[in-house]
C-alpha positions as CSV (number, residue, x, y, z in Angstrom):
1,X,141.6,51.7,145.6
2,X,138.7,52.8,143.9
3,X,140.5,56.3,142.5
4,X,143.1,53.9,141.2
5,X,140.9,52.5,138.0
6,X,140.0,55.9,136.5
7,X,143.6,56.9,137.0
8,X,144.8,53.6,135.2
9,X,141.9,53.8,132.1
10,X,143.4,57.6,131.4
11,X,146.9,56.4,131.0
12,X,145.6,53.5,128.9
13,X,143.6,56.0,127.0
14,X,146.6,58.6,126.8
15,X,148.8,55.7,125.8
16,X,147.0,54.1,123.0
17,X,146.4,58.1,121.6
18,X,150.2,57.9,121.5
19,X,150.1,54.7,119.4
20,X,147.4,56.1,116.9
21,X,148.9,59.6,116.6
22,X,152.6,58.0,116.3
23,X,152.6,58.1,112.2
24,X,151.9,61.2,112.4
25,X,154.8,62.3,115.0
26,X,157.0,59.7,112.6
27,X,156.3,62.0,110.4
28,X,157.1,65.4,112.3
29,X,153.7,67.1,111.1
30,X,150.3,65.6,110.0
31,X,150.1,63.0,107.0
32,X,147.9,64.9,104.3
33,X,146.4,63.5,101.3
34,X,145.1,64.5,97.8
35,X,141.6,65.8,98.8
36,X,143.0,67.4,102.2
37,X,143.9,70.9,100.8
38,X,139.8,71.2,100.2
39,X,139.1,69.6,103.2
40,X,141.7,72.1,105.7
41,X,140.4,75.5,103.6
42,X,136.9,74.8,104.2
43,X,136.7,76.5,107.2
44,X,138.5,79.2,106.2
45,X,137.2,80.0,102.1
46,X,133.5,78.8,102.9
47,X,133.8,77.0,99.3
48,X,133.3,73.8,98.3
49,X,134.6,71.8,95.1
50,X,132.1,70.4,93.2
51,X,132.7,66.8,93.9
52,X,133.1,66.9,98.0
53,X,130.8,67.8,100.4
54,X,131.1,69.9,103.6
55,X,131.0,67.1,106.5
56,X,134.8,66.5,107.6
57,X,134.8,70.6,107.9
58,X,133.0,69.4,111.1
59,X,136.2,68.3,112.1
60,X,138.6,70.1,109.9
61,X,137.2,73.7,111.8
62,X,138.8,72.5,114.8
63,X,142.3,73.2,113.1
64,X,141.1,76.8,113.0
65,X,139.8,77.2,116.2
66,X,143.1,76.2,117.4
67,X,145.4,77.9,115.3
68,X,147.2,74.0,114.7
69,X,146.2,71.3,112.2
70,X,147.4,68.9,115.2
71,X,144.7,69.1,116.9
72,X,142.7,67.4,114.2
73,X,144.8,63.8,114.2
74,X,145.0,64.2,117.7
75,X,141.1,64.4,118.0
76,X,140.9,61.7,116.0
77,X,143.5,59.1,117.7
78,X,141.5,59.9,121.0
79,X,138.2,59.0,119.1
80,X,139.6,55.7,117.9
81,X,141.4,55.2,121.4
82,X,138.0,55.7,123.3
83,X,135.7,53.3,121.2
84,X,138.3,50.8,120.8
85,X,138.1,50.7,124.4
86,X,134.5,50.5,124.7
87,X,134.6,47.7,122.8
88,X,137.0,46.0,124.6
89,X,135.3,46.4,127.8
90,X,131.8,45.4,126.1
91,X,133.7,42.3,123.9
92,X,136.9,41.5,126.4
93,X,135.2,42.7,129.9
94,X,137.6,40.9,132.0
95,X,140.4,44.0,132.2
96,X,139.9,46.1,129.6
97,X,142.4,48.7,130.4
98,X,145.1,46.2,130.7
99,X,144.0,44.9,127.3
100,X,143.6,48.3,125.3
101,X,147.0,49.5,124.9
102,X,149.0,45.9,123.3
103,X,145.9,46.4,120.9
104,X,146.4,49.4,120.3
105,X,150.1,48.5,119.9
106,X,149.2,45.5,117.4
107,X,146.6,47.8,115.5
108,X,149.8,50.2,115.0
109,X,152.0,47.4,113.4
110,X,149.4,45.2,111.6
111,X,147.2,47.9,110.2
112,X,146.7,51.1,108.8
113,X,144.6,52.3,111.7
114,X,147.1,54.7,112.8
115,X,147.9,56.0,109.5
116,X,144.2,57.0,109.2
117,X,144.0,58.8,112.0
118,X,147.0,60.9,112.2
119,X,146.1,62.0,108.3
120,X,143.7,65.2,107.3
121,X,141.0,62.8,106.0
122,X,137.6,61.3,106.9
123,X,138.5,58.0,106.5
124,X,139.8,57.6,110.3
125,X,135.7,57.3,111.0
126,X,135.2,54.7,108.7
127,X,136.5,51.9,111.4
128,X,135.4,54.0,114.0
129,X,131.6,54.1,112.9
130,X,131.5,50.3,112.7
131,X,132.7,49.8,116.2
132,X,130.0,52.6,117.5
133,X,127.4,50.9,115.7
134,X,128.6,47.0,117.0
135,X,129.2,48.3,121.0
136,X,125.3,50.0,120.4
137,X,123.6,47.2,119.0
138,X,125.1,44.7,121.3
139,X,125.1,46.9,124.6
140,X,124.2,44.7,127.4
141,X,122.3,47.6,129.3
142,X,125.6,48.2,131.5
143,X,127.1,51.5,129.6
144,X,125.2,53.8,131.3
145,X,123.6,57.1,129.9
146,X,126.5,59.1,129.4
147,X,128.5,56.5,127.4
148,X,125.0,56.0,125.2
149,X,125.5,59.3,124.9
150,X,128.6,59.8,123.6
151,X,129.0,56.5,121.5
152,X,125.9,58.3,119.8
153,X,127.5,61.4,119.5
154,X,130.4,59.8,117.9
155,X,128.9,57.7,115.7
156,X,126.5,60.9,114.7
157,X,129.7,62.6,113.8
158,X,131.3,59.6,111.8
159,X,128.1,59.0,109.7
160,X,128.2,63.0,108.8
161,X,131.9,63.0,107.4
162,X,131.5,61.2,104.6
163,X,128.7,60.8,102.2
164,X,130.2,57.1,101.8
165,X,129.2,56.5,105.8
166,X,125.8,57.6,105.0
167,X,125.4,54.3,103.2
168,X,127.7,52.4,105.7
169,X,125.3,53.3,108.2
170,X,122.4,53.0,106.6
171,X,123.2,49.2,105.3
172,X,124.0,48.7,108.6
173,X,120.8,49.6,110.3
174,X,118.9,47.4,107.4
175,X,120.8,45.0,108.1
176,X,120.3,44.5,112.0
177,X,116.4,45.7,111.3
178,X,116.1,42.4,108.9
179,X,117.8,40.2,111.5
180,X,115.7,41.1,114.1
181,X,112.7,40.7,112.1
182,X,114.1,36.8,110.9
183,X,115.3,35.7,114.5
184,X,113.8,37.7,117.2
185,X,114.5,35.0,119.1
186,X,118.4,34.8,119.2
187,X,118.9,38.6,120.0
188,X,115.8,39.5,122.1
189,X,115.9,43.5,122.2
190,X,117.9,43.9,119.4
191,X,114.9,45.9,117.7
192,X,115.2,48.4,120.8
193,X,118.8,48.6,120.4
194,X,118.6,50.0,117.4
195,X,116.9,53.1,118.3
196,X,120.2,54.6,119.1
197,X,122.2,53.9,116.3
198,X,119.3,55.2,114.1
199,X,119.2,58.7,116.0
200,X,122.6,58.9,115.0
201,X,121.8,58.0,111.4
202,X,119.3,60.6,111.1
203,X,121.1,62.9,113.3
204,X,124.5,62.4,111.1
205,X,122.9,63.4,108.1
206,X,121.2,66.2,108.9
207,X,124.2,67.4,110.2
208,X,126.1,66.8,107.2
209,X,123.3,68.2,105.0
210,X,123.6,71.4,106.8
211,X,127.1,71.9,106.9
212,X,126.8,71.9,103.3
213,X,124.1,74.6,103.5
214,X,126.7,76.9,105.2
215,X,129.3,76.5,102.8
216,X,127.2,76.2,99.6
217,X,124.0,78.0,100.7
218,X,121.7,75.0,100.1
219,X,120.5,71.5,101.6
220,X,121.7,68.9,100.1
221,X,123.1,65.3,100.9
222,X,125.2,64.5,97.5
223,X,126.8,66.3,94.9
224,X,125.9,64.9,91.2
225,X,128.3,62.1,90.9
226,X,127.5,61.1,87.1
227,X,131.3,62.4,86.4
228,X,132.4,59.8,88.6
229,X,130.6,57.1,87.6
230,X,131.3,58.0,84.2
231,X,135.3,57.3,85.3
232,X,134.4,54.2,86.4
233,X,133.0,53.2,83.3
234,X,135.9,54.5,81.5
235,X,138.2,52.2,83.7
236,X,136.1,49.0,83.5
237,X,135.4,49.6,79.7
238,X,131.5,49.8,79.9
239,X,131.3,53.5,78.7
240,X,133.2,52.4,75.2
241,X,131.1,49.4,74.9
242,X,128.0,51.8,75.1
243,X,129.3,54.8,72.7
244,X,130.1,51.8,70.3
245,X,126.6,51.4,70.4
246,X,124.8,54.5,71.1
247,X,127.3,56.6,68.2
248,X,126.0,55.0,65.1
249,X,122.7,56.0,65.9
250,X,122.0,59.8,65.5
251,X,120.7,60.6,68.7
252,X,121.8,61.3,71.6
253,X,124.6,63.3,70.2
254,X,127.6,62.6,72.8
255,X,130.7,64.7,72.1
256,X,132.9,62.2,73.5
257,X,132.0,59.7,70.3
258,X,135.2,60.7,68.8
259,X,137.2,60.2,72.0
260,X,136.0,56.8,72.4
261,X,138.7,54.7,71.6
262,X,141.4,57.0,72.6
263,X,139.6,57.0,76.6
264,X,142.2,55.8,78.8
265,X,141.1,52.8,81.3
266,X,142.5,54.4,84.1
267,X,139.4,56.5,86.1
268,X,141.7,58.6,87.7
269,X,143.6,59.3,84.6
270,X,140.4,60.6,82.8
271,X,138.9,62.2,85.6
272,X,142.1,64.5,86.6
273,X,144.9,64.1,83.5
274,X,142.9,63.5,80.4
275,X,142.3,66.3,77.5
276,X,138.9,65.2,76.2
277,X,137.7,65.4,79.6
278,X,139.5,68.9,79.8
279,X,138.0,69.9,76.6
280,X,134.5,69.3,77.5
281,X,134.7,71.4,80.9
282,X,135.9,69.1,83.2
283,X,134.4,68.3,86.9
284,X,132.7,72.2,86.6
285,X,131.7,72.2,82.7
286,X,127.8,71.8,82.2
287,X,128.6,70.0,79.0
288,X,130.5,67.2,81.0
289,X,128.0,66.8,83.5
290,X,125.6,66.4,81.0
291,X,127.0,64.3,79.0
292,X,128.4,62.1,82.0
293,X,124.5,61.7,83.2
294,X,123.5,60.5,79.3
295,X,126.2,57.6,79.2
296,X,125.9,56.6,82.7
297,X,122.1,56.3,82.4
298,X,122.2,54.6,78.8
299,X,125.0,52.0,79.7
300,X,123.1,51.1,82.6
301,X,119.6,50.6,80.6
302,X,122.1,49.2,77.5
303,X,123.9,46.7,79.6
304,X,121.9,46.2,82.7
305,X,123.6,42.5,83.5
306,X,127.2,43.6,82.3
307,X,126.7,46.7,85.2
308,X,126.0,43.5,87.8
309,X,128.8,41.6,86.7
310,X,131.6,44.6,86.9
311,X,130.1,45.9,90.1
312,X,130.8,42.3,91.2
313,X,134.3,42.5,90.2
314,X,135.3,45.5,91.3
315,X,133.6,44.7,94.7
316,X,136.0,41.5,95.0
317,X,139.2,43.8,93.4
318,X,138.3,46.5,96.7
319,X,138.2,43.7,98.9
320,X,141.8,42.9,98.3
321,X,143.3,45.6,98.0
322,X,144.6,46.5,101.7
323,X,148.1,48.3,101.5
324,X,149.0,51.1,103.8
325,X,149.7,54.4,103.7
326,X,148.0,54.5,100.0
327,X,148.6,58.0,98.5
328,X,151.2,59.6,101.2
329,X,153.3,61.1,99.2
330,X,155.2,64.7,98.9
331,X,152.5,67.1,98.4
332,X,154.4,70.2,98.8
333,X,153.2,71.2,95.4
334,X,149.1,70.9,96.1
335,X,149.0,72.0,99.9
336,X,152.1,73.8,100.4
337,X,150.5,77.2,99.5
338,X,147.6,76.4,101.4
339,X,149.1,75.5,104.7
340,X,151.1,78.8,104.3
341,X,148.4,80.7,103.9
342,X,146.1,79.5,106.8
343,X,148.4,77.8,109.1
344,X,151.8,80.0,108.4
345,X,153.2,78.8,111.9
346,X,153.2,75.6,110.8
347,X,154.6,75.5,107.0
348,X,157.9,74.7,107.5
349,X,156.9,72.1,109.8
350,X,155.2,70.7,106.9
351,X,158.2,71.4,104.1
352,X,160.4,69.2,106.6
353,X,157.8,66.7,107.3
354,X,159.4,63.0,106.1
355,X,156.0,62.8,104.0
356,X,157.4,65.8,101.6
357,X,161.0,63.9,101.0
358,X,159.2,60.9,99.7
359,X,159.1,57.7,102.1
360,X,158.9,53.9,100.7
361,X,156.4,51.5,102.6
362,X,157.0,48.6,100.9
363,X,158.5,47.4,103.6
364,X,155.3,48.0,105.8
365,X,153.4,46.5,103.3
366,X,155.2,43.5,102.9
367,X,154.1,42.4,106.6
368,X,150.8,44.2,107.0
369,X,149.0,43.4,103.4
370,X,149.5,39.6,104.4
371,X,148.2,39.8,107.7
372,X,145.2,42.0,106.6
373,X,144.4,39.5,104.0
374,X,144.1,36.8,106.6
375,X,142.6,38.3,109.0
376,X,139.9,39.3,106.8
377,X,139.8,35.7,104.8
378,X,139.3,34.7,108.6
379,X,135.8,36.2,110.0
380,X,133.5,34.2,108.0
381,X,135.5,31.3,109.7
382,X,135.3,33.3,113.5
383,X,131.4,34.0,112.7
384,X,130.9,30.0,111.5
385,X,133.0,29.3,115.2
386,X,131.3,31.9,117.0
387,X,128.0,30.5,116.1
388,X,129.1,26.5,116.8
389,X,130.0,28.3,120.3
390,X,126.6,29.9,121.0
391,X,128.0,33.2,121.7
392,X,125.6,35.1,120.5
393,X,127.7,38.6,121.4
394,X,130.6,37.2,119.6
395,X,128.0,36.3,116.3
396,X,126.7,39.8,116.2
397,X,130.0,41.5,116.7
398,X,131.7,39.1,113.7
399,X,128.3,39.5,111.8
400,X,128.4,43.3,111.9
401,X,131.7,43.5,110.6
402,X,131.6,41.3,107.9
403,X,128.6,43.3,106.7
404,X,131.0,46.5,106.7
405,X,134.1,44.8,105.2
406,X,131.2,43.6,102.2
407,X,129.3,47.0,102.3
408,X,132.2,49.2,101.9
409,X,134.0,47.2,99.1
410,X,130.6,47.9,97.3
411,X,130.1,51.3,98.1
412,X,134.0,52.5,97.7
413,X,135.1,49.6,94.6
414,X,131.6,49.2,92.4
415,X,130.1,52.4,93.0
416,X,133.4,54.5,93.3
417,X,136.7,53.3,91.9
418,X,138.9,50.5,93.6
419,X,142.0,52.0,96.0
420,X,143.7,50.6,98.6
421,X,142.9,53.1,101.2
422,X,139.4,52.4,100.7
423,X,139.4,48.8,102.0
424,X,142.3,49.8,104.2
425,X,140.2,52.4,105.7
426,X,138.6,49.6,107.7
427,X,140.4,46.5,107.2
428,X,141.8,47.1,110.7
429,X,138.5,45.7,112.2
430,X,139.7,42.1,111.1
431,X,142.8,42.4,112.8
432,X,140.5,43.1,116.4
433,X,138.3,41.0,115.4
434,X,140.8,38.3,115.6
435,X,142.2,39.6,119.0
436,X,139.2,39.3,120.2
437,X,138.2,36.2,119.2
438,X,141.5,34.6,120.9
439,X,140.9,36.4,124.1
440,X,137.7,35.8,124.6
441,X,137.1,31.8,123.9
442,X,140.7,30.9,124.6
443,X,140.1,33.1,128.3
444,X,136.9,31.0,128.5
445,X,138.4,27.3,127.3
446,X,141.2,27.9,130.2
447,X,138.5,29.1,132.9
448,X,136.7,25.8,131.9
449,X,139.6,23.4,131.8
450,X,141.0,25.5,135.3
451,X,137.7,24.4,136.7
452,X,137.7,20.5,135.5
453,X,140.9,20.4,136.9
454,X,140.1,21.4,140.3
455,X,136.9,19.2,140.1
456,X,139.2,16.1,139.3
457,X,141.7,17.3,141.8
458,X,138.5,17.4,144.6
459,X,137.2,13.8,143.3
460,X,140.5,11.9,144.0
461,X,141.3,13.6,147.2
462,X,140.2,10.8,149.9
C-alpha cells in the first residue's frame, strides 16, 4: 500500500501537465506571442533587443538543448502542475492528489492558466511565483528539505524571468517583513520563513543579471525604460500636457514639440507604428532615448499629483482587464523565419498550427472574463471570512494574493501599459483561491456538523 501513493501523485501530476499543456496540443504546436521570436533566438544569436532582458533564455535554452520548442511549454505545465500541488497539499491536506487534477481541470476552463503555459513567454511564472512564495511563507515545517529546496529553486527561477517578477517578489517580501513586524503575534515564525523566499529573491536576480552579462557582455538588472514610459504618457495624455508647457519656453529643446498634437493615444501605436517616433531613431536612436528621459523626468517634476492620479487609473483599468488568450494571433509573418531557421523540423508544424489560421475566443471569453471578475471581486470578501474564521493559514494565503493581484496591476498597468494578459497572467490565482476556500471551511463545517450529529445521536440513546 505504501508504493501505491507515489504511483497515484505521478498520475495526478502527469494528468494535470496534460490539462496545462492542452492549449497548446489544441493548437498542434506551441502558442507564440509578439516578443517570443527574441525570446526563442536568444540562445541561439547571443543578442538582445534593447527593451528585453536575457532571463526567460533560462528557459528558452532548453528548446535548444532539445532540438524541440515543446519541451519549453511542457517544462512549464509540469512547473505549474507541481506547485499547484504543493499548495494543495499545504492549503487542502486532506487528499491532495485526489484534489489536483478537477483543479487543474477547472483552472483549464475558467482561466488562462493553461494558455500561459503552453505559450513561449515568461508570463506562465507570474502565477507560479506567487504560489512558491505563499506555500514558503506559510510552510508548516512538514515539506521537508528537498521540497524547500525545490519550491526555492523554482521560485529562484520565476523571479529571474522577468524584470516585472523582480518587483513582484520584492513587494512581496516587504510586504510579509512589515506584517511580521505589526503582528508578530498572529504568525509566530513568519520572520524565519522568510529567509527562503528571500534567497530566492537575491538568488533570482543575480541570476537574471548574469544571464544578461552573457548575452550583452555586462551586469545589469534593467534596460533604460524612459521610451516606455514615454508611451505611456503618450497614451494617458501627460506627455502633451507637458510639451504644452515645457515648448514655449526655449529650453529644453525637445524635437517632438512639433509632433505634439499629432501623438497618437495609443502607447503601442507610438512605440511600434508611429513616424515621429521612427524619425527620431526609434527604440535604438540616442536621440529618442534622450529625449524620452527629458519628458518623462519633467512631466513627473511638472505634474507630480496628475502622475498619482493616472497611475491610479491605469492600476484599476489593469485590474479589470482579464481576457484570455490576449495577442494569439497568426504570427507567421514575425516568427516564421525564425522558427525555420533554428527549429527547421518543426516549421511546418508551426505554418499548420490553428494559431497561424486565425482563431476567435470570444467565445472563451465570454464565460471566463465573468468568472475571473468575480473571483477576483471575491478575495477581499474570502480574506474578511477567513479572518472572522481565525484561520490564520487561510488569512495569509488570501492576504498574499491580494497583494499580487494589487502589485502586479501597478507594476504591469501604471508603470507599463494596461493589457489583458497582464492581469490574466495571474488572475488564475482567484479562481484557486476560491476552490480553496470552499474545500477547506465547507470540509471543516461538515466535519463539525458530522460530529454534533453523532453527539446528539449519543445523548438520546438510553
Amino acid at each position: 500500500m505504501a508504493q501505491v501513493a507515489p504511483l497515484k501523485l505521478a498520475i495526478a501530476l502527469a494528468l494535470a501537465t496534460a490539462l496545462f499543456l492542452a492549449p497548446a496540443i489544441w493548437n498542434g504546436f506551441p502558442l507564440v506571442y509578439y516578443d517570443s521570436v527574441d525570446y526563442l533566438q536568444m540562445p541561439f544569436t547571443w543578442q538582445m533587443p534593447i527593451y528585453r532582458t536575457a532571463g526567460y533564455g533560462l528557459v528558452t535554452i532548453a528548446g535548444r538543448l532539445a532540438h524541440s520548442l515543446w519541451i519549453i511549454p511542457l517544462l512549464q505545465s509540469a512547473l505549474a502542475a507541481y506547485v499547484l500541488y504543493e499548495a494543495l497539499r499545504r492549503f487542502l491536506p486532506r487528499q491532495p492528489e485526489a484534489a489536483l487534477v478537477p483543479v487543474a481541470g477547472l483552472l483549464l476552463l475558467g482561466s488562462g492558466l493553461p494558455w500561459f503555459t503552453s505559450e513561449l513567454m515568461p508570463d506562465a511564472f507570474t502565477g507560479i511565483l506567487v504560489l512558491c512564495f505563499a506555500v514558503l511563507v506559510c510552510d508548516d515545517g512538514l515539506l521537508g528539505p528537498a521540497r524547500r529546496i525545490g519550491l526555492t529553486a523554482i521560485l529562484t527561477l520565476a523571479v529571474a524571468v522577468h524584470t516585472s517578477h523582480m518587483a513582484l517578489a520584492g513587494g512581496l517580501l516587504l510586504s510579509m517583513l512589515l506584517v511580521s513586524l505589526a503582528a508578530p503575534g498572529l504568525w509566530p515564525g513568519l520572520r524565519s520563513r522568510l529567509k527562503l523566499p528571500l534567497l530566492a529573491f537575491l538568488a533570482g536576480i543575480t541570476l537574471a543579471a548574469g544571464a544578461n552579462d552573457v548575452v550583452a557582455g555586462r551586469f545589469f538588472l534593467l534596460q533604460d525604460n524612459a521610451v516606455l514610459t514615454l508611451g505611456l504618457f503618450v497614451q494617458d495624455g501627460l506627455a502633451e500636457t507637458y510639451l504644452d508647457h515645457a515648448c514655449s519656453k526655449p529650453r529644453p529643446k525637445l524635437d517632438l514639440c512639433m509632433a505634439r498634437h499629432r501623438l497618437p493615444h495609443n502607447a503601442n501605436m507610438f512605440l511600434w507604428h508611429d513616424s515621429d517616433f521612427n524619425r527620431l531613431g526609434g527604440w535604438t536612436g540616442t536621440g529618442m532615448r534622450e529625449q524620452a528621459r527629458q519628458i518623462v523626468r519633467g512631466a513627473i517634476r511638472s505634474y507630480p499629483l496628475t502622475y498619482l492620479w493616472d497611475s491610479a487609473l491605469l492600476t484599476a483599468q489593469q485590474l479589470a482587464m482579464l481576457r484570455t488568450a490576449d495577442g494569439v494571433a497568426p504570427m507567421r509573418y514575425l516568427i516564421g523565419d525564425a522558427i525555420a531557421r533554428h527549429y527547421p523540423r518543426e516549421s511546418a508544424a508551426f505554418l499548420a498550427a490553428r494559431q497561424q489560421h486565425g482563431a476567435n475566443f470570444d467565445g472563451l471569453n465570454a464565460v471566463q472574463v465573468p468568472l475571473l471578475w468575480l473571483a477576483s471581486a471575491a478575495l477581499p470578501l474570502l480574506l474578511w471570512l477567513a479572518w472572522r474564521r481565525r484561520d490564520p493559514d487561510a488569512v495569509l494565503l488570501l492576504g498574499i494574493m491580494t497583494l499580487a493581484f494589487l502589485g502586479n496591476a501597478f507594476v504591469c498597468g501604471a508603470l507599463s501599459n494596461p493589457n489583458d494578459r497582464y492581469q490574466s497572467r495571474i488572475a488564475w490565482l482567484a479562481v484557486l483561491a476560491v476552490a480553496i476556500a470552499v474545500g477547506r471551511w465547507w470540509g471543516s463545517d461538515q466535519s463539525v456538523r458530522s460530529e454534533l450529529a453523532s453527539d446528539i445521536s449519543r445523548s438520546r440513546t438510553p
